[in-house]
C-alpha positions as a Markdown table, in Angstrom:
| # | Residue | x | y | z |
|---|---|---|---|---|
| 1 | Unk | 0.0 | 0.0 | 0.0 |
| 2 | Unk | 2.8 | 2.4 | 0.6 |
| 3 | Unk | 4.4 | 1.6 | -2.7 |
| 4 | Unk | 1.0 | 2.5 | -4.3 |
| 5 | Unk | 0.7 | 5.4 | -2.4 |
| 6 | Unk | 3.8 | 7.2 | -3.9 |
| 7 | Unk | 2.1 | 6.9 | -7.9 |
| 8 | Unk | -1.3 | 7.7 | -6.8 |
| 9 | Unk | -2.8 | 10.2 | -4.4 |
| 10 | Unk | -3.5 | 8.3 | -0.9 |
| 11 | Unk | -7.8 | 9.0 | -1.8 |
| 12 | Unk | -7.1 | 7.1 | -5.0 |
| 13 | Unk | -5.3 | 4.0 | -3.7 |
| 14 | Unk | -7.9 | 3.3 | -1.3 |
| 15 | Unk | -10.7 | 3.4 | -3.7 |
| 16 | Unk | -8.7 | 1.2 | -5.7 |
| 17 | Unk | -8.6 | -1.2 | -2.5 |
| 18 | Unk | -11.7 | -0.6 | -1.7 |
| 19 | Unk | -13.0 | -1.5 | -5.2 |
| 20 | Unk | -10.8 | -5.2 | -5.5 |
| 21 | Unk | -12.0 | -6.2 | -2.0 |
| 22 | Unk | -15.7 | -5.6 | -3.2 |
| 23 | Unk | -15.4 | -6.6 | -5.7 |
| 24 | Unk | -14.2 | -10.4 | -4.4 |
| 25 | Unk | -17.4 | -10.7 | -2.6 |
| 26 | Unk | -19.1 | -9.6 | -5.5 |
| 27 | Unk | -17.2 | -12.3 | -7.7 |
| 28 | Unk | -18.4 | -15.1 | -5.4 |
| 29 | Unk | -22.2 | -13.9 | -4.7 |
| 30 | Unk | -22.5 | -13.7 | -8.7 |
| 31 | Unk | -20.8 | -17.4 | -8.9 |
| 32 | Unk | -23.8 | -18.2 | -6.4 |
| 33 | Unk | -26.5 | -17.0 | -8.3 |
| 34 | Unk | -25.4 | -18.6 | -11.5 |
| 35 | Unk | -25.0 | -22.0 | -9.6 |
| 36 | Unk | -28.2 | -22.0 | -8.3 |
| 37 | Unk | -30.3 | -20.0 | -11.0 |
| 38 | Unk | -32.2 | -18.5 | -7.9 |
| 39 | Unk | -32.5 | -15.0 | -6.9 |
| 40 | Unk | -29.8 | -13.5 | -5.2 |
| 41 | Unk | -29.2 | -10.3 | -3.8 |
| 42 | Unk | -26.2 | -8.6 | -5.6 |
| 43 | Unk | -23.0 | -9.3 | -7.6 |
| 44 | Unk | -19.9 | -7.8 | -9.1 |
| 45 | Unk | -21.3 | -4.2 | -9.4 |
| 46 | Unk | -23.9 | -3.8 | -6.4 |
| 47 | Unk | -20.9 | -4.9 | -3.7 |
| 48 | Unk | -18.2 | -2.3 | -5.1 |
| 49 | Unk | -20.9 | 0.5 | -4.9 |
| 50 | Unk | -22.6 | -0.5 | -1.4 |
| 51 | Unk | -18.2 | -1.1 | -0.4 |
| 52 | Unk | -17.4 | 2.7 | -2.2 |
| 53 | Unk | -20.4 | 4.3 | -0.6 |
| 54 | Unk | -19.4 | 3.1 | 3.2 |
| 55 | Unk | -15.7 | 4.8 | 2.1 |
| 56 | Unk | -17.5 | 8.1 | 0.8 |
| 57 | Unk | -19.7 | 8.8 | 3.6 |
| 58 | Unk | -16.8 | 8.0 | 6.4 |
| 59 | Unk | -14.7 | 10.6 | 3.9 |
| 60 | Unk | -17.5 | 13.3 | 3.9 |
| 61 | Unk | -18.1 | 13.1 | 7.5 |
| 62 | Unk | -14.4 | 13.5 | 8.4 |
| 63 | Unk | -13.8 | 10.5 | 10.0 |
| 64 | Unk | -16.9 | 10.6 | 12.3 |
| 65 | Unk | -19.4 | 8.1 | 12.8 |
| 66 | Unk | -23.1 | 9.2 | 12.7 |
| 67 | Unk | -23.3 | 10.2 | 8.9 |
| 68 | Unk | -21.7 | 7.0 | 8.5 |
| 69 | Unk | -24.4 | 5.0 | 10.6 |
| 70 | Unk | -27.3 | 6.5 | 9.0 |
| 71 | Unk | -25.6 | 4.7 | 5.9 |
| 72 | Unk | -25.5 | 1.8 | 7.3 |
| 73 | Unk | -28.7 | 1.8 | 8.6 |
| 74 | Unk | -30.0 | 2.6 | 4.7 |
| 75 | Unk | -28.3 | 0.2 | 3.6 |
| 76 | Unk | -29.2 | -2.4 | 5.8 |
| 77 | Unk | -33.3 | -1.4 | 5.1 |
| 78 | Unk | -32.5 | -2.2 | 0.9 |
| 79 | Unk | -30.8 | -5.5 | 2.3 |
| 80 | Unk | -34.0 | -6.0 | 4.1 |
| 81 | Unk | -36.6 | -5.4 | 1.3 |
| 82 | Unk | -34.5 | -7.7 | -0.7 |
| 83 | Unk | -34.7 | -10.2 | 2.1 |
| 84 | Unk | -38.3 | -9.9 | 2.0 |
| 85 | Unk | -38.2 | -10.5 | -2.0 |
| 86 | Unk | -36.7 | -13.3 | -1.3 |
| 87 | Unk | -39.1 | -14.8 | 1.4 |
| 88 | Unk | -42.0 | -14.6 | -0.9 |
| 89 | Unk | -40.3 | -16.7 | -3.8 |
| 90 | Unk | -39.4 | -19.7 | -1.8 |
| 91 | Unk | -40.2 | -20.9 | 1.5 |
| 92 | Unk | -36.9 | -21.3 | 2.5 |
| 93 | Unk | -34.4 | -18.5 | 2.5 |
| 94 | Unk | -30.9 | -17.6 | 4.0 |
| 95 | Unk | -29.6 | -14.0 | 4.3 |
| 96 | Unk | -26.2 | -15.0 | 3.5 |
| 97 | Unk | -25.6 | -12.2 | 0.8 |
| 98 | Unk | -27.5 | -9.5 | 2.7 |
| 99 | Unk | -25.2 | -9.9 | 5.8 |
| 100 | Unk | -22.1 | -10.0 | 2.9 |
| 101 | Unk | -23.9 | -6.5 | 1.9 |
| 102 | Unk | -23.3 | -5.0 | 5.4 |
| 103 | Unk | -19.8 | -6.7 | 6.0 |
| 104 | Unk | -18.6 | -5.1 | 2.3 |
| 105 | Unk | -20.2 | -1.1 | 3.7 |
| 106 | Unk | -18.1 | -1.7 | 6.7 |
| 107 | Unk | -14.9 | -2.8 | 4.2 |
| 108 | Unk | -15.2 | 0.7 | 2.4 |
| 109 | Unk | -15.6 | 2.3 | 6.1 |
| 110 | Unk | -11.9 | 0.3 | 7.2 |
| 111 | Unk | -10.3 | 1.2 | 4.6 |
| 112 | Unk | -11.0 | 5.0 | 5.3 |
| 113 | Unk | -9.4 | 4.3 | 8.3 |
| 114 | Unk | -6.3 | 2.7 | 7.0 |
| 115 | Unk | -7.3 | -0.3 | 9.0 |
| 116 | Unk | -6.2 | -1.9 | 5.4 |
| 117 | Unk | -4.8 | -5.4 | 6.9 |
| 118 | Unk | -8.2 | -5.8 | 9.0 |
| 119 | Unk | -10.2 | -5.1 | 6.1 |
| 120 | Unk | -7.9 | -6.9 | 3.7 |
| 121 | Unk | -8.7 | -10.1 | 6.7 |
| 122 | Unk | -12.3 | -9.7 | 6.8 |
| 123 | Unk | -12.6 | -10.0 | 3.1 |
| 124 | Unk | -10.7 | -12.8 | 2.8 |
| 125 | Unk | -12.6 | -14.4 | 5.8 |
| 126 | Unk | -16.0 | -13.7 | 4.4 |
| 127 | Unk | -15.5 | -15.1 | 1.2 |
| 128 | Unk | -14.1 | -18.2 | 2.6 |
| 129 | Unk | -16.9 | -18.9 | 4.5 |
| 130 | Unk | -19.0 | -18.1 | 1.8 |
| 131 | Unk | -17.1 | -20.7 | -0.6 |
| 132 | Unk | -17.1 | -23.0 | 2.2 |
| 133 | Unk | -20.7 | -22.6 | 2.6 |
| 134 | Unk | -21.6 | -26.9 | 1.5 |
| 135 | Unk | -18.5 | -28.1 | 3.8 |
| 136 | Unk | -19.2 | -25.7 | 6.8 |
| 137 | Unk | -23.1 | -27.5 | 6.9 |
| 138 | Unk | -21.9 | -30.5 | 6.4 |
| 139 | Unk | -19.9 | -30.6 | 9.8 |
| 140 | Unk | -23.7 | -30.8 | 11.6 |
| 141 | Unk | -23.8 | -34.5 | 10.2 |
| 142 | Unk | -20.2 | -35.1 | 11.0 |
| 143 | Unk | -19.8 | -33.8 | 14.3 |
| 144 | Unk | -22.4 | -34.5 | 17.0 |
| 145 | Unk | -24.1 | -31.6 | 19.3 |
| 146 | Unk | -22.1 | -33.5 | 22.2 |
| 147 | Unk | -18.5 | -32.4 | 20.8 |
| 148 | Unk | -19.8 | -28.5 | 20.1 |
| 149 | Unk | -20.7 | -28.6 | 24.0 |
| 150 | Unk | -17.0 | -30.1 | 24.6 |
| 151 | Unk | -15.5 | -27.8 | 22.7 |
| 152 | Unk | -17.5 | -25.2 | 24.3 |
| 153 | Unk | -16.6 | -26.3 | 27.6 |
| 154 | Unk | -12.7 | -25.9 | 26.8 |
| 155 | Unk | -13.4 | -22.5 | 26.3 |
| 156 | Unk | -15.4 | -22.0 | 28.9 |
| 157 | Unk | -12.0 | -23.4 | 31.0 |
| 158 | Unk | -9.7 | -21.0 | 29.1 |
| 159 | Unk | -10.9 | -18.0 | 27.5 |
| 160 | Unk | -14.0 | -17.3 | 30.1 |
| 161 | Unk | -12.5 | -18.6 | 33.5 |
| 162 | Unk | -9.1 | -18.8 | 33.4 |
| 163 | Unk | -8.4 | -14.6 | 32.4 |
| 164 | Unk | -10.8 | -13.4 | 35.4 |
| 165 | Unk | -9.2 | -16.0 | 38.6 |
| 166 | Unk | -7.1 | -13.4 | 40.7 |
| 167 | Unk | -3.0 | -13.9 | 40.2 |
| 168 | Unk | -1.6 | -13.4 | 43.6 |
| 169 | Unk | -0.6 | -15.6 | 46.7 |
| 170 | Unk | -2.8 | -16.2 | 49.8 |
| 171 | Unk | -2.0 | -17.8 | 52.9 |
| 172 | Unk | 1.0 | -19.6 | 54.3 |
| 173 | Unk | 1.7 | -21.6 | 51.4 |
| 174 | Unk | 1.4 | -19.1 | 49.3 |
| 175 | Unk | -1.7 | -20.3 | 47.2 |
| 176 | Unk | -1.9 | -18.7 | 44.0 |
| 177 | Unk | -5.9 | -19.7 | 42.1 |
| 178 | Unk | -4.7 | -18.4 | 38.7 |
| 179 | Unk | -1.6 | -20.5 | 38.9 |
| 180 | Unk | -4.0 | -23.7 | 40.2 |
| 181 | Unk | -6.7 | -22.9 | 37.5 |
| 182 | Unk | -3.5 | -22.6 | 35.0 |
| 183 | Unk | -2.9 | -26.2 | 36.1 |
| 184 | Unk | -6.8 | -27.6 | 35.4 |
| 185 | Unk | -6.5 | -25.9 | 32.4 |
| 186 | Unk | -3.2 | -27.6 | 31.3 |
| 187 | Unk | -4.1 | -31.1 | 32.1 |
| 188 | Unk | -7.4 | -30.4 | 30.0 |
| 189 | Unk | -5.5 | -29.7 | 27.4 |
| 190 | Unk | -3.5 | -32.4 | 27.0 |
| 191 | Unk | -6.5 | -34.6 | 27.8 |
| 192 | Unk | -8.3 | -33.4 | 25.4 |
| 193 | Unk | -6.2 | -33.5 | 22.2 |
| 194 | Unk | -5.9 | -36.9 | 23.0 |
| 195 | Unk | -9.7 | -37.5 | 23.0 |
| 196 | Unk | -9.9 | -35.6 | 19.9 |
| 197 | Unk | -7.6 | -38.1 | 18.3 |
| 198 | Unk | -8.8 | -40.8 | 19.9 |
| 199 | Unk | -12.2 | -39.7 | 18.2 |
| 200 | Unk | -11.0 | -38.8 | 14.9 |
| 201 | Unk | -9.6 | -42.7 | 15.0 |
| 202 | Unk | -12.1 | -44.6 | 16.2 |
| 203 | Unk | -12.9 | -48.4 | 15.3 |
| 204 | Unk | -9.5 | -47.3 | 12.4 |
| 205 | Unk | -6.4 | -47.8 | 14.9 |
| 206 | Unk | -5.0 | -51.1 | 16.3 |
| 207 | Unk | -4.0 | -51.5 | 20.0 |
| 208 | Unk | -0.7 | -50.0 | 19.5 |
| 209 | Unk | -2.1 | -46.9 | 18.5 |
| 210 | Unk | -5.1 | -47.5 | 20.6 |
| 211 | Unk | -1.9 | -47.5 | 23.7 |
| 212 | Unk | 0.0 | -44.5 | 22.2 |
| 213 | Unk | -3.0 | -42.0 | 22.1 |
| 214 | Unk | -4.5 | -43.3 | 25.5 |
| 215 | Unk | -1.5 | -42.8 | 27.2 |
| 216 | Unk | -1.6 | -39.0 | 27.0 |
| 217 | Unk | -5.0 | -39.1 | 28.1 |
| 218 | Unk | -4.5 | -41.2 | 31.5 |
| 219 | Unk | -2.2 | -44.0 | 30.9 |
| 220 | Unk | -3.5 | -46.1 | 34.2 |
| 221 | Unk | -6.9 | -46.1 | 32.2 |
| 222 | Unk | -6.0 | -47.2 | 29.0 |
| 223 | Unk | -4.0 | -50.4 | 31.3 |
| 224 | Unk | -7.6 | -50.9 | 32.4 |
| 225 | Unk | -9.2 | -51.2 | 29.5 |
| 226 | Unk | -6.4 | -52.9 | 27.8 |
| 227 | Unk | -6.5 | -55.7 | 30.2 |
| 228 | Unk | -9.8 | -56.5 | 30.2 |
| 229 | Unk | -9.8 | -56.5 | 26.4 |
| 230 | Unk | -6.9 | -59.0 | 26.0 |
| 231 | Unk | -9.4 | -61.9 | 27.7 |
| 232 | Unk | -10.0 | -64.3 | 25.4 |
| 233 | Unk | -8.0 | -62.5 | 22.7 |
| 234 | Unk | -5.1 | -65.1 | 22.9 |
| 235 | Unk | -2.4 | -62.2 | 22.2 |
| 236 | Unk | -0.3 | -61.2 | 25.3 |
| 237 | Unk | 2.9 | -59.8 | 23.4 |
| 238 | Unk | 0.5 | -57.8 | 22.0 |
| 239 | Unk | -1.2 | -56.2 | 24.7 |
| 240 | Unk | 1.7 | -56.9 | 26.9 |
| 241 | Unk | 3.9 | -54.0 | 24.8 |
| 242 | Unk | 0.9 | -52.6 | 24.1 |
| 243 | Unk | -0.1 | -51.6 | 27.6 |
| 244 | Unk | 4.3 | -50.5 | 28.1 |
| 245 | Unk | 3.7 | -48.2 | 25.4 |
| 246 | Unk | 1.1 | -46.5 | 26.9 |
| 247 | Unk | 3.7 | -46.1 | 30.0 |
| 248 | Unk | 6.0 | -44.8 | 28.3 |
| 249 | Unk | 4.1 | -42.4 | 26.9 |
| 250 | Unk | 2.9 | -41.1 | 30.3 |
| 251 | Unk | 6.2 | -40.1 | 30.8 |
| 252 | Unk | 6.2 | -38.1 | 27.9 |
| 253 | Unk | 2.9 | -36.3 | 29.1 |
| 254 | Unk | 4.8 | -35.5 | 32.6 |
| 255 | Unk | 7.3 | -33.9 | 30.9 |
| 256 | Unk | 5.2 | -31.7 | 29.2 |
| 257 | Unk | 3.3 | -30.8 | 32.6 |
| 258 | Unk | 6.8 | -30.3 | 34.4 |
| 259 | Unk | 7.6 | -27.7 | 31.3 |
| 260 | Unk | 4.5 | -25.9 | 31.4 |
| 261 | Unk | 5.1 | -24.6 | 35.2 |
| 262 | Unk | 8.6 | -25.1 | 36.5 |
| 263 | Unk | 12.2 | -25.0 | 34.6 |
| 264 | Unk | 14.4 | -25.6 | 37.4 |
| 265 | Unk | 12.4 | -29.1 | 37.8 |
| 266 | Unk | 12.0 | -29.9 | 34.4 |
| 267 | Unk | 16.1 | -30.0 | 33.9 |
| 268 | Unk | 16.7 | -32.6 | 36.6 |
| 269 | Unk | 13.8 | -34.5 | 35.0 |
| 270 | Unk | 14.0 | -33.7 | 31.0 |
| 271 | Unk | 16.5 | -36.0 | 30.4 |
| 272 | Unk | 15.5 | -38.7 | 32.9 |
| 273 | Unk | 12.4 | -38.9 | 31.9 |
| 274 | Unk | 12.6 | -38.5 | 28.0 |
| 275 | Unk | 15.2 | -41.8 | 28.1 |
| 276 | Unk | 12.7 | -44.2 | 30.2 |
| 277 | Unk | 9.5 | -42.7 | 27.3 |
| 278 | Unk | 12.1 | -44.1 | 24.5 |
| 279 | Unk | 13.1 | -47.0 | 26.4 |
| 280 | Unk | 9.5 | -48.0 | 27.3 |
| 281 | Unk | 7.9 | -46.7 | 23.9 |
| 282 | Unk | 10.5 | -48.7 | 21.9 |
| 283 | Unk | 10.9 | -51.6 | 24.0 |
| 284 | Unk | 6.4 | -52.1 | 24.2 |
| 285 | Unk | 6.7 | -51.6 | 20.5 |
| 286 | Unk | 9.2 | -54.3 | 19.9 |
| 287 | Unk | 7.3 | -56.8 | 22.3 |
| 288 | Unk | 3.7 | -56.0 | 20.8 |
| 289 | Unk | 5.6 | -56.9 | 17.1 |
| 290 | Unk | 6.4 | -60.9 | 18.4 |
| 291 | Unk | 4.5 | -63.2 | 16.3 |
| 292 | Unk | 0.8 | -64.2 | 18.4 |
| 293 | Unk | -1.7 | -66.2 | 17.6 |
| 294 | Unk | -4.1 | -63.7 | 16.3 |
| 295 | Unk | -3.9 | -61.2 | 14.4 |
| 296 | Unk | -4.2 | -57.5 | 15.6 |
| 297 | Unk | -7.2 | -55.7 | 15.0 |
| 298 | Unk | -9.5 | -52.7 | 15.4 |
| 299 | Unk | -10.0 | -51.4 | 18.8 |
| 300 | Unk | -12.3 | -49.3 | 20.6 |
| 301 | Unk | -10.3 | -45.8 | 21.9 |
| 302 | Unk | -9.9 | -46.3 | 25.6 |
| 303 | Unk | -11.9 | -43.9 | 27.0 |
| 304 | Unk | -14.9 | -42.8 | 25.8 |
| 305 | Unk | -15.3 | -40.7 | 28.9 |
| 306 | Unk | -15.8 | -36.5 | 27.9 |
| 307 | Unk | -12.2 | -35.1 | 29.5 |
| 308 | Unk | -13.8 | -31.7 | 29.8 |
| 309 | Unk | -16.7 | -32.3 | 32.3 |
| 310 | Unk | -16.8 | -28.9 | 34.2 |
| 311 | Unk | -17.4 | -30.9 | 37.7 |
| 312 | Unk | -14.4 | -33.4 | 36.6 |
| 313 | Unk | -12.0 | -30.0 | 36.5 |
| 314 | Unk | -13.7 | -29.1 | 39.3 |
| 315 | Unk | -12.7 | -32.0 | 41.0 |
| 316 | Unk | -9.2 | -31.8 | 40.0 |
| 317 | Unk | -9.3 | -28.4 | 40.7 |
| 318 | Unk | -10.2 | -29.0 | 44.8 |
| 319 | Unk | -7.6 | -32.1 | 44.8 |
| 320 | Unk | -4.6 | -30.8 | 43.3 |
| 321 | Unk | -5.0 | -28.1 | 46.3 |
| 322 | Unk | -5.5 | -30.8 | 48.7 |
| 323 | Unk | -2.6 | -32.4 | 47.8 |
| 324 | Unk | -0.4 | -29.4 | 47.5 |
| 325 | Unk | -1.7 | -28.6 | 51.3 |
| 326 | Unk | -1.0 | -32.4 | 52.3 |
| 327 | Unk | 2.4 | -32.5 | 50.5 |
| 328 | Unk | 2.6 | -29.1 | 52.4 |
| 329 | Unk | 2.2 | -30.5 | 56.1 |
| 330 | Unk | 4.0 | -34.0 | 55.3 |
| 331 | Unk | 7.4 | -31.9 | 54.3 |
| 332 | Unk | 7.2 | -29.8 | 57.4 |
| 333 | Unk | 6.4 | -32.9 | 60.1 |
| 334 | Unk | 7.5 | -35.1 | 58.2 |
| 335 | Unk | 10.7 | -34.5 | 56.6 |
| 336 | Unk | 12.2 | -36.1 | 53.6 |
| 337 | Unk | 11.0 | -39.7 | 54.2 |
| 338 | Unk | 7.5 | -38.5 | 54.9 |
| 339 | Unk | 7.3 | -37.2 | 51.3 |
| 340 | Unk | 9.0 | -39.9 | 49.8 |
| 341 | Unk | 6.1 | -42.0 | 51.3 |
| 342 | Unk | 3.4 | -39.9 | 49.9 |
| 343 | Unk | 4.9 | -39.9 | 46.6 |
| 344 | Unk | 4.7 | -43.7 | 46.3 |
| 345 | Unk | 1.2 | -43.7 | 48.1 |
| 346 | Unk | 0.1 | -41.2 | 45.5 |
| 347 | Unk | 1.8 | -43.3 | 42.5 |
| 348 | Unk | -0.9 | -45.9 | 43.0 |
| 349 | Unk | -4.1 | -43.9 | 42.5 |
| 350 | Unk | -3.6 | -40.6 | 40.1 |
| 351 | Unk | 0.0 | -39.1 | 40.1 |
| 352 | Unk | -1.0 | -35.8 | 38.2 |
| 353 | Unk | -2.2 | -33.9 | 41.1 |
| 354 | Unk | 1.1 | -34.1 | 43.4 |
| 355 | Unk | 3.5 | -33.7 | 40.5 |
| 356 | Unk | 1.4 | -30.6 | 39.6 |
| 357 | Unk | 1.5 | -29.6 | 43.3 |
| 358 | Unk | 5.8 | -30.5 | 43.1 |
| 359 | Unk | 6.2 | -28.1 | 40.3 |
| 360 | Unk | 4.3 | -25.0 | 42.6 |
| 361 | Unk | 6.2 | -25.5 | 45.4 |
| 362 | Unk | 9.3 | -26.9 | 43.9 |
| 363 | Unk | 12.6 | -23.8 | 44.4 |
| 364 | Unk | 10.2 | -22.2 | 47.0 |
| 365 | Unk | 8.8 | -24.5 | 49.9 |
| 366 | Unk | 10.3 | -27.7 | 48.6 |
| 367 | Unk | 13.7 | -28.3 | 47.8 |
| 368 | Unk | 14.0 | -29.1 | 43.8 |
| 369 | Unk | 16.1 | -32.2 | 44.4 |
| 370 | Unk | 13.3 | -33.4 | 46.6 |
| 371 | Unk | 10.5 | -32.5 | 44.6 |
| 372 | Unk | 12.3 | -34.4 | 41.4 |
| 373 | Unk | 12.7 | -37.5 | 43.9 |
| 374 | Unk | 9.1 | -37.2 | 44.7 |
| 375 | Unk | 7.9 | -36.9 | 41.2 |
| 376 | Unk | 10.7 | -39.9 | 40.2 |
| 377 | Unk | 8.7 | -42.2 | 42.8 |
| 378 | Unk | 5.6 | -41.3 | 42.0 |
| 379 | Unk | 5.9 | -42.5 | 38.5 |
| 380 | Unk | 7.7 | -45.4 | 39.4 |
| 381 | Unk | 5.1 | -46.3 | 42.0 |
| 382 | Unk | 2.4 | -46.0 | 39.3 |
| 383 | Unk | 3.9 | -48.5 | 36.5 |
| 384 | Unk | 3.9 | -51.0 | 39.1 |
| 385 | Unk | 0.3 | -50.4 | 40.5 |
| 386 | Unk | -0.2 | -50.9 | 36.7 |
| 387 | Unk | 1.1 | -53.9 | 36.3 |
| 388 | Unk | -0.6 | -55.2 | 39.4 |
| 389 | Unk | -4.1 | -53.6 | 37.8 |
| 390 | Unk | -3.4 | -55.2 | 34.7 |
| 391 | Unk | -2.7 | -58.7 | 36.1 |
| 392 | Unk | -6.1 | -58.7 | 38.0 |
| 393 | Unk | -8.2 | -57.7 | 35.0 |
| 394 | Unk | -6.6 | -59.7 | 32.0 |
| 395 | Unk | -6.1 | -63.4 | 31.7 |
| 396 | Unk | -3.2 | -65.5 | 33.6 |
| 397 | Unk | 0.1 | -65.6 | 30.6 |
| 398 | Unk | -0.8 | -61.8 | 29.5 |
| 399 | Unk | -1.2 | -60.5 | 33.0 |
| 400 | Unk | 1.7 | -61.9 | 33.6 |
| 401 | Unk | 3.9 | -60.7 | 30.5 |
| 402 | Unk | 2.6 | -57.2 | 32.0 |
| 403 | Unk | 3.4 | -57.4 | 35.3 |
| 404 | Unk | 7.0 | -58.5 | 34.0 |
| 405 | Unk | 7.4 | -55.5 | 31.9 |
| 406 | Unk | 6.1 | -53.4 | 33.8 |
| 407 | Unk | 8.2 | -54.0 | 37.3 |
| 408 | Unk | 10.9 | -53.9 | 35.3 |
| 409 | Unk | 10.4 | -50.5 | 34.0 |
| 410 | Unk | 9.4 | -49.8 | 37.4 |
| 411 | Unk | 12.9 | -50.3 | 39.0 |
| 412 | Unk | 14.6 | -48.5 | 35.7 |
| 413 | Unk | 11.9 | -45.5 | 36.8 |
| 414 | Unk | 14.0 | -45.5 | 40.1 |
| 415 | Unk | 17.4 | -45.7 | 38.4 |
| 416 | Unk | 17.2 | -41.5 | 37.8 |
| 417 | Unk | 17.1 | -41.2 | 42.0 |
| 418 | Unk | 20.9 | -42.4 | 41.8 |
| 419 | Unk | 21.2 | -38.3 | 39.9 |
């Protein structure tokens, strides 16, 4: 624009702008009407001079706003009557073009401005959607009303919540809510791109892949679900690996966590952690690729359960606080060996909440030696609850092939304490 603007007066390159953004919408509305030999309002002169009159007025009213307005309203009453036109020749209409009539005034208006990349974006934007009009309705038959509420509900999380919870410390141990919101929000996150893959592959993925993508959602689940699906299956390298996989995974999904919220932490652990994902990813992968009896074959995702239930964040919400205040107490009567003991006590249910709590406190009210010990135990603790899960749900040889695998990367998971 300022290239143009030194061989034309600065009036004359904006009508010139003015006239190649209208006339885009223009182009597609009169591709519309040709395609569906109905009425339509509009085309490639009508935009340009509703687009050049929103430009004029804003110019005679220097800049102001109310001479402008009363165009739009006009303008918006001849969109109407057309509207109306429209209504009485078929029973069905959309107002698609007449809202594209309003959007083009305010292009002409923007461009008096020099808002010239926003209206140069709102062009483009409207005509995609416009081209996109066949895809965009399709998506009601391709995505339930169920996953728009989800979706919803993430933002909801993020975008509503999440900018309004007060950033500042209270108390003794210095509880921050943004920071503990921050934390619902990022294990959400995580939890939910899974289930979006884990939807977008459903009844298409074998149980490796079934493994890989359910151990960033909760890796203790997807052991659930994977032992009780091996019964009868005849297939225990298989689901053995399978199930080591999705451990080794979870480790990945801790580092992520660790990097969200504390550095310090996430260099004793980085490295650590990132060689017992590839040892365990690798190693499940190789075991699940010995010869079985049975094929492998399509399998359910393993959870079907929505990740983004407000009460479930709330839940998290009010136990990752009352771990953090636990963790709290045990360090201060406690000592060393008291937290130690809660880490492993905590690796056999959900380890997410007192890792999350480590990474608070962790270079402030916990040493970050101790809090990488705790989080090292933890995990450890929780491959071996695994296994034991496992071998109670599945049948005798593939329970057992799990349990094998999995204590052994249970004592590798305590190798890092020796750093």
């Amino acid at each position: 624009m300022n290239s143009l603007l030194q061989v034309i007066p600065k009036e004359g390159a904006q009508i010139l702008l003015v006239l190649f953004l209208a006339f885009l919408i223009g182009l597609e509305r009169e591709e519309h009407k040709t395609a569906t030999d109905q009425y339509g309002f509009g085309g490639v002169r009508t935009f340009p001079l509703i687009a050049l009159l929103g430009y004029a007025l804003m110019l005679l009213s220097g800049g102001g706003l109310m001479l402008p307005g009363i165009g739009l309203a006009v303008v918006g009453a001849f969109l109407w009557l057309s509207f109306q036109h429209k209504l009485e020749r078929a029973a069905l209409a959309g107002m698609t073009s007449e809202i594209s009539g309003l959007v083009t005034y305010v292009i002409g208006a923007l461009v008096y401005r020099e808002e010239y990349w926003i209206a140069t974006t709102v062009t483009v934007i409207a005509v995609v959607l416009l081209e996109l009009k066949q895809a965009l309705e399709n998506l009601t038959e391709r995505v339930p009303g169920e996953e728009i509420l989800t979706f919803a509900k993430f933002l909801l999380l993020t975008a509503v919540i999440l900018p309004v919870v007060p950033n500042r410390t209270f108390g003794t141990f210095e509880f921050n809510p943004f920071k503990t919101w921050l934390v619902v929000v990022a294990v959400s996150a995580i939890s939910y791109g899974s289930y979006l893959l884990q939807k977008a592959t459903r009844g298409r993925g074998g149980v490796l892949l079934a493994a890989l993508l359910g151990g960033a959602y909760s890796s203790t689940i997807t052991t659930v679900v994977l032992a009780k699906r091996s019964k009868g299956e005849s297939q225990p390298h298989l689901y053995a690996g399978s199930t080591l996989v999705a451990s080794g995974v979870m480790y990945l999904r801790l580092v992520a966590l660790i990097a969200l919220f504390n550095h310090a932490l996430l260099m004793r652990l980085l490295w650590p952690f990132l060689l017992l994902a590839a040892v365990a990813t690798l190693g499940g992968w190789a075991w699940a690729r010995l010869p079985d009896k049975k094929p492998d074959g399509p399998i359910p995702p393993p959870s079907q359960t929505n990740p983004l239930e407000l009460r479930s964040a709330l839940v998290f919400g009010v136990l990752f606080v009352a771990v953090l205040y636990v963790t709290h107490l045990v360090l201060v009567y406690l000592g060393h060996a008291g937290l130690y003991a809660l880490a492993a006590l905590m690796g056999l249910t959900d380890v997410d909440p007192f890792l999350l709590g480590l990474t608070q406190s962790a270079g402030t009210l916990t040493p970050v030696a101790l809090a990488a010990s705790g989080i090292i135990i933890a995990a450890a603790t929780n491959n071996l609850a695994k296994g034991i899960y496992f071998y109670g749900f599945a049948d005798r040889r593939t329970g057992l092939e799990t349990l094998a695998l999995l204590v052994a990367l249970t004592l590798l998971g305590f190798v890092p304490l020796i750093w």
